[in-house]
C-alpha positions in Angstrom: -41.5 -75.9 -198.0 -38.1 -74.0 -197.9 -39.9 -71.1 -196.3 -40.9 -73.4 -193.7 -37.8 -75.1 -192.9 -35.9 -71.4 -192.6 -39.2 -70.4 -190.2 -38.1 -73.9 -188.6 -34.2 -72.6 -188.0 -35.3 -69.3 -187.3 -37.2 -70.4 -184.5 -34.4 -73.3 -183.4 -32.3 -70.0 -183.4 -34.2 -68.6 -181.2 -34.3 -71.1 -178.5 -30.4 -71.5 -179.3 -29.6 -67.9 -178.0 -31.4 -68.1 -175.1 -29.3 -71.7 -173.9 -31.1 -74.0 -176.3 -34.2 -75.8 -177.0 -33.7 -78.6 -174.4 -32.1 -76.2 -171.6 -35.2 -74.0 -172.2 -37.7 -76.6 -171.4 -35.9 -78.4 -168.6 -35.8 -74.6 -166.5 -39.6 -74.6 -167.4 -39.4 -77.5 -165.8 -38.2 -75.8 -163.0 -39.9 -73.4 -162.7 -43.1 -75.3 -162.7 -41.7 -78.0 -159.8 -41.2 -74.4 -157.8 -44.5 -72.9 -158.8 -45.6 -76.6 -157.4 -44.2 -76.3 -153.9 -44.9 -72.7 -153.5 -48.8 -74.0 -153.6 -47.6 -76.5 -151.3 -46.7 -74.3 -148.9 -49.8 -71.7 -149.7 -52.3 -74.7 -148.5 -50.2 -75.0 -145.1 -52.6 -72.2 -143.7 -55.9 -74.3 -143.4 -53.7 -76.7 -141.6 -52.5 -74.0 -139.1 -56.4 -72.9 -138.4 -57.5 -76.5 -138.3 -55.1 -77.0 -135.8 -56.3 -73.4 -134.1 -60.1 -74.9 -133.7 -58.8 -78.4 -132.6 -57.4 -76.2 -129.5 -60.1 -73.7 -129.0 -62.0 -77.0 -128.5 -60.0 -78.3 -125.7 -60.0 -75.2 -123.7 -63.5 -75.0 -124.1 -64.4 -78.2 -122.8 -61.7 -78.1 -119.7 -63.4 -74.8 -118.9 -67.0 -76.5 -119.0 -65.7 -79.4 -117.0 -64.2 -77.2 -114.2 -66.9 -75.5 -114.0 -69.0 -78.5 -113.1 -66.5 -79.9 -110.7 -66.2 -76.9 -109.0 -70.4 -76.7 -108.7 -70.7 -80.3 -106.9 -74.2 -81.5 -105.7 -75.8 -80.1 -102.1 -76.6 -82.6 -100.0 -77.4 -83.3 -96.2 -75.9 -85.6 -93.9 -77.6 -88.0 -92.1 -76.5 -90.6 -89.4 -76.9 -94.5 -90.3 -76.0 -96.6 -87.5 -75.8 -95.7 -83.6 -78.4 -93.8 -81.6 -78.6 -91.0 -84.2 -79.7 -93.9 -87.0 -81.6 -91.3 -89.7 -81.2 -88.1 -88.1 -80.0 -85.2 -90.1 -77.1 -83.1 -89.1 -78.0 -79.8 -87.4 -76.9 -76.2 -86.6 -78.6 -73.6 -85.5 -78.3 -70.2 -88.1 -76.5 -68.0 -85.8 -72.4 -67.2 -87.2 -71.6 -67.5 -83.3 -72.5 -71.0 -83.1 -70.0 -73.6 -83.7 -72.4 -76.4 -82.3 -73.2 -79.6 -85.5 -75.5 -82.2 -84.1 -77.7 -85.1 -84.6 -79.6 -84.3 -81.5 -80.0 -80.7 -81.3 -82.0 -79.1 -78.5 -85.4 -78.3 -79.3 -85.7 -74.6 -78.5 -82.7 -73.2 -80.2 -83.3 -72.8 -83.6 -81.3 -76.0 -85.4 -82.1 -77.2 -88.1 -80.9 -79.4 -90.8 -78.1 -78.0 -92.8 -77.5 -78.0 -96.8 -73.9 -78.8 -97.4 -71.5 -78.8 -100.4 -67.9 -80.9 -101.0 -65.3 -78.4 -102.2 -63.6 -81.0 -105.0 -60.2 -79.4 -104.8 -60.0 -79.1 -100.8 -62.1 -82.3 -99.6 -64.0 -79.6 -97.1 -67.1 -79.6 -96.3 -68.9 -76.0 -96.2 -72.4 -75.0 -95.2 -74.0 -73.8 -98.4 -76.0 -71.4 -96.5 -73.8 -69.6 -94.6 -70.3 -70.6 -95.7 -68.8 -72.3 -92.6 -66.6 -75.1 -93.1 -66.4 -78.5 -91.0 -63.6 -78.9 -88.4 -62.2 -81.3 -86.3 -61.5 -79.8 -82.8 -59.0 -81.4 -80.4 -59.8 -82.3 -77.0 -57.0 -81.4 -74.9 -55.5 -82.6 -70.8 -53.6 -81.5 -68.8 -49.2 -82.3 -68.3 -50.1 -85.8 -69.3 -50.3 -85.8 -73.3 -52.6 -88.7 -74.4 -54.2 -88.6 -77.7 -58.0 -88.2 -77.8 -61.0 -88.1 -80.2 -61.8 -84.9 -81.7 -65.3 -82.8 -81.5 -66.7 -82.5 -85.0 -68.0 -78.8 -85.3 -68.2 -75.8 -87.4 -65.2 -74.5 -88.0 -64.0 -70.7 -86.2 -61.0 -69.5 -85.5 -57.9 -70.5 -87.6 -57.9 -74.3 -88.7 -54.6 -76.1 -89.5 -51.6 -77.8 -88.3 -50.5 -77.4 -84.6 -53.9 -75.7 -84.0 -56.8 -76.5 -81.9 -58.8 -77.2 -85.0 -58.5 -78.2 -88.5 -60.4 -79.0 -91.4 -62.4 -82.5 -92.2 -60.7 -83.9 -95.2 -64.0 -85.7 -97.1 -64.6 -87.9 -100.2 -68.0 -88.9 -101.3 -68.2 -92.7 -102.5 -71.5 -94.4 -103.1 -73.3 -91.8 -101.3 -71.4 -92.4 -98.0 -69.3 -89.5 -97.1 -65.6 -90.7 -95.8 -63.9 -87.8 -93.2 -60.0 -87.6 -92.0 -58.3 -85.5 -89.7 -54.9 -85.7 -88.8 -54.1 -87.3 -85.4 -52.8 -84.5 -82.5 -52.0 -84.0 -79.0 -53.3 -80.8 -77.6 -51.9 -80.4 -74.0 -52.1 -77.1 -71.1 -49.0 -77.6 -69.7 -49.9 -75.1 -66.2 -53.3 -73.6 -65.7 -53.3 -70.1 -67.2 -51.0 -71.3 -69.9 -51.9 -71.6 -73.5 -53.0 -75.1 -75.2 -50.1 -76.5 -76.8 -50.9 -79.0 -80.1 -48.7 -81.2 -81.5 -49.8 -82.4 -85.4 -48.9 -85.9 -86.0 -47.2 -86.8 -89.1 -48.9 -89.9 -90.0 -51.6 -90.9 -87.6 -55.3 -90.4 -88.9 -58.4 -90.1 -87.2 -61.2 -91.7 -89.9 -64.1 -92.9 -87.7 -66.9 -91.2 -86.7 -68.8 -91.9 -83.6 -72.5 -91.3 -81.9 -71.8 -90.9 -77.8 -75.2 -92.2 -77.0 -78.9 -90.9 -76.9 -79.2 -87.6 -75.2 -75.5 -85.9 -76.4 -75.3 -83.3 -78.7 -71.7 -84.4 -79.5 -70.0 -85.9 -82.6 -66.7 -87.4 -82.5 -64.2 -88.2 -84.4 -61.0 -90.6 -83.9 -59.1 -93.6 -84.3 -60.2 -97.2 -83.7 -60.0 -98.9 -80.5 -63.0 -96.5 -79.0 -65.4 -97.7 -77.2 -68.2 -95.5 -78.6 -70.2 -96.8 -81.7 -69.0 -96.0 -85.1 -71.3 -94.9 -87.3 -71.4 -93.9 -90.9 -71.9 -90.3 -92.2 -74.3 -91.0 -95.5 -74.4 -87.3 -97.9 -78.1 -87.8 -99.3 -78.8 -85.1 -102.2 -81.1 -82.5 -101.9 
């Protein structure tokens, strides 16, 4: 037994030299709360590449969704309401032609056009051969007055202070809604060139039939005494 208690002081001497038995243990301690949060921060990774897939995710499905946007469905617009009631909009093939109609002559090669809605423009472009829808202003003479646009393919340069410019279009219930800003489009002497004037606020957002036997579409404000009629996209 006195072997065993100088085996017991040896050892106490031991831990004493180093910064005693108690010391010794509590900087094990310490060691092992460092080991602890070392881990901690080892297991921070799958958190990182969790957060990596969560993103990849998102992108992916924005990409999808744009994609679908920017595809849109092809449809054909037909008249409802006026003489035109169920006719389908018409242009001959030719790039020349600027000429949409619900009564098309019969020897002229129309026929009924495939159209698409470009989601981030509102335009309306022939799937076929690319031309857009346009607006065109009718212009007088000195005397500015404003008038109802022509509704044809567009040619030329479209936009503000032009002759032309673009139908703005929604589709809503399967009725498709057109706007054009309101101008004045004057000739000022005969020779001279046609002078338009973009309004800032007014909107032309009503589209009228002339009567049986024009090729004609208009489009303007209210107050015409035309009949309105609605423009209605049916899917094909």
């Amino acid at each position: 037994m006195t072997i065993s208690a100088a085996e017991t002081t040896a050892t106490s001497d031991a831990y004493t030299t180093t910064t005693g038995t108690k010391d010794a243990e509590t900087t094990t301690e310490i060691i092992t709360t460092a080991t602890s949060t070392d881990q901690t921060t080892t297991t921070a990774a799958p958190e990182t590449e969790t957060t990596t897939d969560i993103m990849t995710t998102i992108t992916s499905e924005a990409e999808t969704t744009t994609a679908a946007a920017e595809a849109g469905p092809t449809f054909q617009i037909i008249a409802s309401g006026g003489s035109a009631d169920g006719a389908a909009l018409q242009a001959p093939d030719t790039m020349e032609a600027d000429v949409v109609t619900f009564n098309p002559p019969a020897s002229e090669g129309f026929r009924p056009r495939t159209y698409i809605l470009e989601p981030n423009t509102g335009r309306v472009k022939d799937q076929d051969n690319g031309r857009y829808l346009c607006g065109y202003y009718q212009w007088t003479g000195s005397v500015q007055s404003v008038q109802p646009a022509y509704v044809q393919a567009c040619t030329g340069t479209p936009g503000p202070n032009q002759p032309a410019e673009y139908l703005n279009c929604e589709i809503f219930e399967g009725t498709l809604f057109c706007t054009l800003p309101q101008a004045i489009c004057y000739q000022e002497e005969i020779g001279m060139d046609v002078t338009c004037v973009t309004s800032r606020n007014g909107i032309y957002d009503t589209v009228y039939d002339p009567g049986a036997g024009n090729q004609y579409i208009l489009i303007g404000g209210t107050g015409i005494n035309l009949a309105p009629i609605e423009l209605i996209a049916q899917e094909v």
